[in-house]
C-alpha positions in Angstrom: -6.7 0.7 23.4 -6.3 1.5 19.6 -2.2 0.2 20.1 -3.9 -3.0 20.5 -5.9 -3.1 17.3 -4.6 -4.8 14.2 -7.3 -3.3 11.9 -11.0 -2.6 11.4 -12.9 -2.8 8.2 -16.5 -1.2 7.1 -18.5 -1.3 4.1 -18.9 2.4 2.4 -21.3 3.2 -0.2 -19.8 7.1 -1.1 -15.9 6.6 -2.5 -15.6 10.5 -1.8 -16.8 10.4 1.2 -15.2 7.3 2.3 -11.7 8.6 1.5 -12.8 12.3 3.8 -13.3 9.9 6.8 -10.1 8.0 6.3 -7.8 11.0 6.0 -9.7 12.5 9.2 -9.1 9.3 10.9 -5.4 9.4 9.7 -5.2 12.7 11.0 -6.8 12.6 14.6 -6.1 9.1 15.6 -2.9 8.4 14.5 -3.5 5.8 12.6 -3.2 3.8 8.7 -6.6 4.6 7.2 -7.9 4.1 3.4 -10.3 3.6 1.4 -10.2 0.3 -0.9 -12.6 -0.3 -3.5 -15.2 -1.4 -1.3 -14.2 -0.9 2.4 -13.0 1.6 4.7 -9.5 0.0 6.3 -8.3 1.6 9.5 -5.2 0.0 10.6 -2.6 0.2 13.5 0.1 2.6 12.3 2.5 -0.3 12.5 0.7 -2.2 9.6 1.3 0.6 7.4 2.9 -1.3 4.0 6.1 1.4 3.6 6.8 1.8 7.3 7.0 -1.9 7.1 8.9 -1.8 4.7 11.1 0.5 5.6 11.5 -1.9 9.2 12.5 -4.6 6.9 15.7 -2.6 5.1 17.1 -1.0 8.3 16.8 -4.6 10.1 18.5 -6.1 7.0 20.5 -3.4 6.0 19.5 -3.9 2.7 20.0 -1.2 0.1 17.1 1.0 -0.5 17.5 1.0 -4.1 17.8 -2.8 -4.3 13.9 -3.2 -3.1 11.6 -4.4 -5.5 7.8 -4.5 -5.0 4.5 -5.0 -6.5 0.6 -4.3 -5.6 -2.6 -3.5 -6.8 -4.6 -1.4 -4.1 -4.0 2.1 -2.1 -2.7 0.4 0.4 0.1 -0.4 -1.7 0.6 3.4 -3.0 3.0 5.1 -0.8 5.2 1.1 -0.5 5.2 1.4 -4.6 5.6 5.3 -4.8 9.2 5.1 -2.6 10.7 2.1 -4.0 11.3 0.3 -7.0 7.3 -0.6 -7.6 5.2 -1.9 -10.1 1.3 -3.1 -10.1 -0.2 -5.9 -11.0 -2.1 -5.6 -14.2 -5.7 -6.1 -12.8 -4.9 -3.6 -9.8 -7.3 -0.4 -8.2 -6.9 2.8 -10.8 -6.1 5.0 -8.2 -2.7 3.8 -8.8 -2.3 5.0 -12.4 -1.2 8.2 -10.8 2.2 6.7 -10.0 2.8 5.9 -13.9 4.2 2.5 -13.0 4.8 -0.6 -15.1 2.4 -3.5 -15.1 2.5 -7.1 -14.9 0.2 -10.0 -15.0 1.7 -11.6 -12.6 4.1 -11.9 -9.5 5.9 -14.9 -11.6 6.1 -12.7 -14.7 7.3 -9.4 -13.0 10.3 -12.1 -11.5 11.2 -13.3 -14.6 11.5 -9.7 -15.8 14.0 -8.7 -12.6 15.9 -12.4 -13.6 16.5 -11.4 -16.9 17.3 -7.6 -17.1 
């Protein structure tokens, strides 16, 4: 049963075509589908970075606007586009689009939030 699965991974060797097949997946079987730099991730809709995310806040009833996050691949795009995000410097390009801030580093994106 696809509830049951965690995630699946394959290799790709078209990036265009890659990310056709994981927006069809998205589409017709319900689940958390990208394309990385170098793999094809399907994942069950539950791993899905924002909606665990978003888990985490109503659980907690933590403040939306108090969330601060960080990444550096797609999977990371939609968590980083909704709440206060950043990348790290090295990160995937594909998040450029969001026009976020960069950091080196977890540590140095801390010591930012610690003294501002």
């Amino acid at each position: 049963r696809i509830e049951d699965c965690i995630k699946i991974s394959t290799l790709y060797k078209n990036k265009k075509h890659a990310i056709k097949i994981s927006k069809r997946l998205n589409k017709e079987l319900e689940v958390y589908a990208y394309a990385s730099s170098a793999h094809i991730n399907v994942n069950n809709i539950v791993n899905h970075k924002k909606m665990g995310v978003e888990r985490l806040i109503s659980y907690a009833n933590l403040p939306k606007n108090k969330i601060y996050l960080i990444g550096d691949d797609v999977n990371d795009y939609e968590m980083l586009e909704a709440y206060n995000g950043v990348t790290i410097t090295k990160h995937n390009k594909e998040l450029d689009q969001l026009g976020l801030k960069s950091y080196n580093t977890l540590h140095e994106y801390i010591e930012h939030l610690l003294n501002n």
